[in-house]
C-alpha positions in Angstrom: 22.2 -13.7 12.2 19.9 -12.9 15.4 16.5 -12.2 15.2 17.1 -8.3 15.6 19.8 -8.1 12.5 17.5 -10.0 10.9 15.0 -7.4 10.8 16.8 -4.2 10.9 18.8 -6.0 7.8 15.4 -6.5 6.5 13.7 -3.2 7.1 16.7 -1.3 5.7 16.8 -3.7 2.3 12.8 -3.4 1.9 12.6 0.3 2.3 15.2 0.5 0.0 13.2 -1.9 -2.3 10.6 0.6 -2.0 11.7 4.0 -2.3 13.5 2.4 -5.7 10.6 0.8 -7.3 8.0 3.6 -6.2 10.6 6.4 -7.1 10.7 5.0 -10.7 6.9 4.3 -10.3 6.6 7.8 -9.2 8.1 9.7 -12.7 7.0 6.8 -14.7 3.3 8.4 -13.9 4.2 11.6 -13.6 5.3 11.0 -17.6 2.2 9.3 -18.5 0.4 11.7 -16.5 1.3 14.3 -18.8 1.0 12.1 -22.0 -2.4 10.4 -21.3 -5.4 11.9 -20.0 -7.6 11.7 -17.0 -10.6 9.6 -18.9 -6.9 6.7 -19.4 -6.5 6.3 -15.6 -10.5 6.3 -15.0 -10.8 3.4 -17.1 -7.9 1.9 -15.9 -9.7 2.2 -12.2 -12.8 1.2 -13.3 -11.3 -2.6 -13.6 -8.9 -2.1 -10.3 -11.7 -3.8 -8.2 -11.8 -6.9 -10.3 -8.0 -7.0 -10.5 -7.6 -6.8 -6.6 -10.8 -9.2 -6.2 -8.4 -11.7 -8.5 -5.7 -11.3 -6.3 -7.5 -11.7 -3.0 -8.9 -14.9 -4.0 -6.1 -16.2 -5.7 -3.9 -16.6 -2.7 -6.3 -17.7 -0.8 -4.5 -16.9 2.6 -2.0 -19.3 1.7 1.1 -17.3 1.8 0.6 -15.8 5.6 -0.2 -19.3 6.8 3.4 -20.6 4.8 4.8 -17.4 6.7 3.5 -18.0 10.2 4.5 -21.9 9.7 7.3 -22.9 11.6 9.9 -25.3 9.6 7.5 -25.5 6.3 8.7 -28.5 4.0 8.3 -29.3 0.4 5.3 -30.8 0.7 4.1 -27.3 2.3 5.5 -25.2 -0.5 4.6 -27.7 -3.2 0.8 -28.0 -2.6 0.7 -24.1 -1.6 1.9 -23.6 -5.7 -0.4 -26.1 -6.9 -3.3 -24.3 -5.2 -2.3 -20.8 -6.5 -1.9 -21.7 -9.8 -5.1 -23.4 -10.2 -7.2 -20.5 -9.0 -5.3 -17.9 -11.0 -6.4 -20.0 -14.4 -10.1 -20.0 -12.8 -10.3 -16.3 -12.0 -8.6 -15.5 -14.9 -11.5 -17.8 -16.7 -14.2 -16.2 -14.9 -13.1 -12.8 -15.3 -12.2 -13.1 -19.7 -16.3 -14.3 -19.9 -17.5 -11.5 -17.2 -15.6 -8.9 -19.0 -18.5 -8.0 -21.3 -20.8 -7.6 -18.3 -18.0 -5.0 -17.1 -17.5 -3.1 -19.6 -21.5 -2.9 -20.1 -22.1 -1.8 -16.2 -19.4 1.0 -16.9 -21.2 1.8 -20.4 -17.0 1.7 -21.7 -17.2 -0.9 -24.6 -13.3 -0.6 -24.9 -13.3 -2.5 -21.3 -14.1 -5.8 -22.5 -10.6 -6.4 -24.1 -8.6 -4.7 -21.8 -9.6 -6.5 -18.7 -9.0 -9.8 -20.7 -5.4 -8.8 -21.5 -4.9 -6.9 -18.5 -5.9 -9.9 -16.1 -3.3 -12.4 -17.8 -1.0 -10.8 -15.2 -2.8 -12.9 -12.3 -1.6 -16.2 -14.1 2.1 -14.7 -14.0 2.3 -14.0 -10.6 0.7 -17.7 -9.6 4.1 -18.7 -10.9 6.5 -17.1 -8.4 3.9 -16.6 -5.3 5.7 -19.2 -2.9 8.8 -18.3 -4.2 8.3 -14.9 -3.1 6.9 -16.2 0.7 9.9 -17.8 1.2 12.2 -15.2 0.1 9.6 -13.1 2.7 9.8 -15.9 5.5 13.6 -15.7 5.3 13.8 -12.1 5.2 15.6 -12.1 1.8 14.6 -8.6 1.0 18.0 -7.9 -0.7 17.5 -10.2 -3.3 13.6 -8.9 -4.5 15.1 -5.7 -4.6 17.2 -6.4 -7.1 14.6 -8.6 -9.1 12.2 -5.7 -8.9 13.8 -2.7 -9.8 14.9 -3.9 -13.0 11.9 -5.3 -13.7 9.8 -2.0 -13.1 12.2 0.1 -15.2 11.6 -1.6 -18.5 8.0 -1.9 -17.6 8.3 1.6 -17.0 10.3 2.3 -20.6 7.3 0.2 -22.6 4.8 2.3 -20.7 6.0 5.4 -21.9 7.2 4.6 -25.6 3.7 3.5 -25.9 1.8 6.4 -24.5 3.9 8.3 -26.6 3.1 6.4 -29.6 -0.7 7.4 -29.0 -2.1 4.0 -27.4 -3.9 5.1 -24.6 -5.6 3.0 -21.8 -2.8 -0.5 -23.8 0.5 1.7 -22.7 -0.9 1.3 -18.5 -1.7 -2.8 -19.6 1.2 -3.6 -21.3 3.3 -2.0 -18.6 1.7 -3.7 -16.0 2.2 -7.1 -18.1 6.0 -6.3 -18.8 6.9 -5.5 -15.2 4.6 -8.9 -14.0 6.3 -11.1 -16.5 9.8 -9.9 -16.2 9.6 -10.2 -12.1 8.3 -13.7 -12.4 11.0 -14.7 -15.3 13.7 -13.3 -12.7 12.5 -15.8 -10.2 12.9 -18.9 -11.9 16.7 -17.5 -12.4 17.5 -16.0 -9.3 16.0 -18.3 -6.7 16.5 -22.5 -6.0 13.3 -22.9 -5.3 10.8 -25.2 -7.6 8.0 -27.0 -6.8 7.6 -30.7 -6.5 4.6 -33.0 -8.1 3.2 -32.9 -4.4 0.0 -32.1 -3.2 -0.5 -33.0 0.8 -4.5 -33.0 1.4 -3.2 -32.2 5.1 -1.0 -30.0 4.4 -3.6 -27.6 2.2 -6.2 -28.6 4.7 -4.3 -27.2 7.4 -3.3 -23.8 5.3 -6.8 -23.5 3.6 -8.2 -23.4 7.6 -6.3 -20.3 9.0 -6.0 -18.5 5.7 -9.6 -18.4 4.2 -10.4 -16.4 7.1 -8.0 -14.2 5.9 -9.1 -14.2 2.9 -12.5 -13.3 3.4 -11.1 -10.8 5.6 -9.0 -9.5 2.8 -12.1 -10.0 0.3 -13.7 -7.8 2.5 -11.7 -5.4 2.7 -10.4 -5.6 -0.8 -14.1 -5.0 -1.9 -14.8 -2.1 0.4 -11.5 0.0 -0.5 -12.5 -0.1 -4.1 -16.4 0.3 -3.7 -15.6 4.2 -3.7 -13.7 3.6 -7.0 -16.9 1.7 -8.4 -19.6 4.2 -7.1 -17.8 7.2 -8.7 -17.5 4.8 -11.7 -21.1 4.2 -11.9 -22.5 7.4 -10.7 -20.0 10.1 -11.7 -17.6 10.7 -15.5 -14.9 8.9 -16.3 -12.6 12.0 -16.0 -13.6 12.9 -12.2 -12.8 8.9 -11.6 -9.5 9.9 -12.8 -9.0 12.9 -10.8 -10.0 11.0 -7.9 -8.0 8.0 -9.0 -4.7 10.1 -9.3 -5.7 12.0 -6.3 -5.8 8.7 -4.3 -2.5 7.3 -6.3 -0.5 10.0 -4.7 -1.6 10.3 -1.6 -0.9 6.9 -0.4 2.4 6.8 -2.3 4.6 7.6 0.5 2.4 6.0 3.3 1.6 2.9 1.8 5.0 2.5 0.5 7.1 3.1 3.5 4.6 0.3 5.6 4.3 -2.1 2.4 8.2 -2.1 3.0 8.0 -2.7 6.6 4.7 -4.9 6.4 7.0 -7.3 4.8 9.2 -7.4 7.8 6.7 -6.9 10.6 4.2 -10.0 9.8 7.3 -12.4 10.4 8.5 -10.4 13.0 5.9 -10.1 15.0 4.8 -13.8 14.3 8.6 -15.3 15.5 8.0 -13.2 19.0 3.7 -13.9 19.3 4.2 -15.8 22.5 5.9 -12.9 24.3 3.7 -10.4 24.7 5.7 -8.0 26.6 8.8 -8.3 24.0 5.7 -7.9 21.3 4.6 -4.6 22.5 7.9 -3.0 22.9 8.8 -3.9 18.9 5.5 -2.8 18.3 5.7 0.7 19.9 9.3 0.4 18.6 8.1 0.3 15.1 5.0 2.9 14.7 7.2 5.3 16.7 9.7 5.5 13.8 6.9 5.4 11.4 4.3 7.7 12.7 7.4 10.3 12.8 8.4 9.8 9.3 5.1 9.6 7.6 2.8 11.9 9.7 4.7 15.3 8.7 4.9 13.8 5.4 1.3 14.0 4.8 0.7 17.3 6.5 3.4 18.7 4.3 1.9 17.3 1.2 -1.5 19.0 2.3 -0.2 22.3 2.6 2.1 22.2 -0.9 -0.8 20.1 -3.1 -1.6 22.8 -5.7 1.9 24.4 -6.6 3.2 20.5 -6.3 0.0 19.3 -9.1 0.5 22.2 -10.6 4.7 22.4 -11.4 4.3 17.7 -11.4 0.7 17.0 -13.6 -0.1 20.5 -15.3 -3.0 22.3 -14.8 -5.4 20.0 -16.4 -4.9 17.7 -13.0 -6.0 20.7 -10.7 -9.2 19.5 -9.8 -7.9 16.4 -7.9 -5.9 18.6 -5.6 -9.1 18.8 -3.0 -9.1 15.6 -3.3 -5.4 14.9 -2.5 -5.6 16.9 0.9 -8.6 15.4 2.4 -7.5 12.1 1.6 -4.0 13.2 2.7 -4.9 13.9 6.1 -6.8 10.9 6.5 -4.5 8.7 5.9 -2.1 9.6 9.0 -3.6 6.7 11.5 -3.0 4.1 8.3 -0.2 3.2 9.8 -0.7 2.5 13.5 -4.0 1.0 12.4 -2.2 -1.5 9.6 0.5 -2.7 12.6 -2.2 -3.2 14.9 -4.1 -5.5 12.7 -0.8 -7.4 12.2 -0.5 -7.8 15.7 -4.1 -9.6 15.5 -2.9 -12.1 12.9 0.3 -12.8 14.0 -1.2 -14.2 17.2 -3.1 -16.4 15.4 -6.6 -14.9 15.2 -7.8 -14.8 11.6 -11.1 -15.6 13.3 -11.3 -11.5 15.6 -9.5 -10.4 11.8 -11.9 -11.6 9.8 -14.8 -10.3 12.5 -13.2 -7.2 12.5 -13.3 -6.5 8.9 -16.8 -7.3 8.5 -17.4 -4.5 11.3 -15.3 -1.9 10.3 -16.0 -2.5 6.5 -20.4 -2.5 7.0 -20.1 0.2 9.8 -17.8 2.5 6.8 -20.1 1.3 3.8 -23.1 2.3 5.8 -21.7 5.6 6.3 -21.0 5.9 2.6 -24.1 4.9 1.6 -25.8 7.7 4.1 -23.5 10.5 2.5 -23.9 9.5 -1.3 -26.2 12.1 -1.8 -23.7 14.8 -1.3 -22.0 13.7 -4.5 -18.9 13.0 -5.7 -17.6 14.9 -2.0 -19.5 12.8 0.1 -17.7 9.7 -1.4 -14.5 12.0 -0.5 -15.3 12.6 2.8 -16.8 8.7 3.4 -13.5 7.5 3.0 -11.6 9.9 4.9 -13.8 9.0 8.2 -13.8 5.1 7.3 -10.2 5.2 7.9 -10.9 6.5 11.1 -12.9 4.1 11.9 -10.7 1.0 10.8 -8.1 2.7 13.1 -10.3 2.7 16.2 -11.3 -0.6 15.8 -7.7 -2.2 15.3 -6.2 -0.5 17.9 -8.9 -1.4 20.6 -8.9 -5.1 20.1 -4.8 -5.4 19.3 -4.5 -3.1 22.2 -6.2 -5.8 24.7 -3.7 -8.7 23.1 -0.7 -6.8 24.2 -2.0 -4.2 26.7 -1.0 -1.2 25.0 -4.3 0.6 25.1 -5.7 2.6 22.2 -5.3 5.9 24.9 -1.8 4.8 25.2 -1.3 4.5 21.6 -3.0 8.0 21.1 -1.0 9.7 24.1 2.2 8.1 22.2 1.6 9.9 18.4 0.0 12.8 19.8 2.5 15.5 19.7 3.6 13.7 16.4 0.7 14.9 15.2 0.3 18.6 17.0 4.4 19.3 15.7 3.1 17.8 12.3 0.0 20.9 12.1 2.3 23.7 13.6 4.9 23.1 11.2 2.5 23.1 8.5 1.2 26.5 10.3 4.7 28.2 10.0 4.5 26.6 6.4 1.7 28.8 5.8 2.7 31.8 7.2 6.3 32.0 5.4 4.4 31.5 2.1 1.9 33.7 2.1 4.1 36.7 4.4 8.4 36.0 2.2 7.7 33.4 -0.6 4.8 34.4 -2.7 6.5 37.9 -2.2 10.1 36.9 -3.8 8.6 35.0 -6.6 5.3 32.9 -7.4 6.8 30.4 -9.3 5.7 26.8 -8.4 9.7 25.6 -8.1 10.5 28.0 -5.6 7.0 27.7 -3.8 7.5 24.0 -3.0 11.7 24.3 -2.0 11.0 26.6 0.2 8.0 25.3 2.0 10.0 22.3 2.1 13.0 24.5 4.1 10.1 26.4 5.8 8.3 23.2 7.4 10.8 20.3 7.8 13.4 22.8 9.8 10.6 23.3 12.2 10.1 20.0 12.7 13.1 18.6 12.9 14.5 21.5 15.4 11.8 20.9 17.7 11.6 17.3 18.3 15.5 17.7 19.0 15.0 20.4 21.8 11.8 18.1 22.7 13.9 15.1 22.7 11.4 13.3 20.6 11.7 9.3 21.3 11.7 8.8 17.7 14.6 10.7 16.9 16.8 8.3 19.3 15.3 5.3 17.9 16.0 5.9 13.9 19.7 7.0 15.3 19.9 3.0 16.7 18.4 2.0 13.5 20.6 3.8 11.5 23.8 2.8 14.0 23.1 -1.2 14.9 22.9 -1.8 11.0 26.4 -0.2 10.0 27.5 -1.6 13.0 26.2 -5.2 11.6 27.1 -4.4 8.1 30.8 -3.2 8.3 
């Protein structure tokens, strides 16, 4: 299979991977949404930063070295194990005897136990990390889609029992430990991987030098996404961290899952092509294109419909997160373009400008955060809306010089994305407030027909506009039937 199938086989399998998992993800918590209540997903939050601190350090890099690798043997994959499963016991270690100290800074006694059960999940995934990278190196997406989907429903199914059986904050752990445990258990069946009693002192030496960079990078930036979660924490109730929490949650759902599905594809892709920097630009531009169309009127949408849509999905006690939702909700439309352009960076090898870069963008964003505390629980809102901003900026200026697609071409590219994106919300807008609200003000019909109101409008004019992206899905869409039939 050429390079090209490979990838469009692989973007089609991981999106698919992802709109499954996250769409049973998605009415899993809109279940437990209703079941549990805000002050259950605040203190679930409250420990987030400790569990993605865990995960950060635990792979140490280690898995986009194995990926960027060309030919990796045994000996690679072997020592790569070893070292992952020795730092998930020692963070899990550190974390069961810091848990007290947690639970104390948060003034939440119940936090003590929970992050001791909760964290056993980092020792699970230890177990199938490399098994995972190689399914990723060899663009086996097919195959984790069918690990994970079954896995996540009967995660999903304990979740849910249990809320219902009154156990609070334990029916979000045990979930998460079902759906960790069942994903790893499907590994040891499905794949023919397993690890040999090797450990190369080259080998991790030569991994251990391009991914702790990475890591720190990732620690960095690990620390400062959640640092909002831990101010509000500290400095604000447990309920508005829970507003804020699902707020957050559902605002990144369709963003971060449509690019965690082609993140997957793109690292490798873009590392198997990082000598040839004109073929690297064009999958590049390629790629955010078809992504910047999809997700950008997306978010705008979601914007416009978040009150009816909380409303009809959470109840009414999750309201007060729907200010929350938009702000964020626009924010997050250069995610994207800014996550590809950073990939770019470490696909050519420069952990060293990635972890630079992240030390920048993160102290330049927490220094603005710090500035706007004062403001309350808005100014941490706001913060994070123009860190993203920032991180964007940043990315695109230095990626942009690698493969000399300016951050003004970039822009000049998405732009009338973005301008179709806001006068389709506009029409939105009007046919709400001057036919729908008129006919009936019931949430179900509110939400149908802004969806008929704004994605007609945008999908008639980028055809009379001849939108690029249209044309480039339709090949998407065309070479992988064409490859598949």
């Amino acid at each position: 299979m050429s390079l090209k199938q490979k990838a469009l086989s692989g973007i089609v399998w991981t999106f698919s991977q992802q709109v499954g998992v996250q769409g049973i993800n998605f009415v899993v918590q809109i279940v437990l949404a209703r079941l549990l209540s805000p002050e259950v997903f605040g203190l679930i939050a409250m420990i987030q930063i400790f569990m993605a601190i865990g995960q950060t350090l635990m792979d140490g890099g280690m898995a986009s070295s194995l990926i960027r690798t060309k030919n990796p043997d045994q000996a690679d994959y072997s020592t790569v194990f070893f070292i992952n499963l020795f730092s998930s016991i020692v963070i899990y270690l550190i974390l069961f005897f810091t848990a007290p100290y947690i639970a104390l800074f948060f003034d939440q006694p119940l936090l003590t136990m929970v992050v001791r059960i909760y964290t056993i999940s980092f020792i699970i995934q230890a177990l199938v990390g490399v098994q995972t990278t190689r399914l990723t190196k060899e663009m086996n997406f097919k195959l984790q889609m069918y690990m994970r989907i079954p896995s996540t429903i009967c995660g999903g199914i304990v979740g849910i029992v249990l809320a219902y059986k009154g156990f609070g904050v334990w029916a979000l752990v045990w979930m998460q430990l079902v759906t960790t445990f069942l994903w790893m258990l499907q590994h040891w069946f499905k794949t023919d991987w397993r690890p040999s009693l090797i450990f190369d002192k080259q080998k991790f030496k030569d991994h251990f030098n391009f991914g702790y960079k990475l890591t720190l990078s990732a620690l960095v930036t690990t620390i400062y996404s959640n640092f909002y979660t831990l101010i509000i924490g500290k400095f604000f109730s447990v309920s508005q961290l829970g507003f804020y929490n699902q707020a957050n949650t559902l605002r990144v759902f369709p963003v971060r899952n449509i690019n965690a599905a082609l993140q997957k594809v793109t690292y490798p892709l873009f590392s198997s092509i990082q000598d040839d920097n004109e073929k690297l630009k064009s999958v590049f531009r390629r790629i955010t294109s078809i992504v910047f169309f999809i997700t950008t009127p997306i978010m705008f949408f979601l914007t416009g419909i978040a009150e009816p849509l909380f409303r009809f999905v959470l109840t009414d006690k999750w309201l007060p997160a729907v200010p929350f939702f938009q702000i964020l909700c626009i924010s997050t439309i250069f995610y994207p373009q800014s996550l590809y352009n950073l990939n770019i960076i470490v696909a050519k090898g420069r952990s060293d400008l990635h972890l630079k870069l992240e030390v920048i963008k993160k102290g330049l964003s927490t220094l603005f955060l710090l500035l706007i505390i004062p403001f309350g629980i808005w100014g941490v809102i706001y913060a994070q809306a123009i860190g993203l901003f920032i991180h964007f900026y940043f990315n695109a200026l230095y990626s942009g010089r690698m493969i000399k697609y300016s951050m003004k071409e970039q822009l000049k590219d998405i732009l009338p994305i973005i301008l179709l994106s806001a006068f389709s919300l506009l029409i939105m807008f009007i046919g709400d407030s001057m036919f729908v609200k008129f006919i009936s003000d019931s949430d179900v019909w509110r939400i149908l027909a802004s969806v008929l109101f704004y994605f007609s409008v945008f999908l008639i004019i980028s055809n009379i506009f001849n939108l690029k992206s249209i044309f480039e899905m339709k090949s998407i869409i065309l070479n992988f039937k064409k490859n598949n039939s």
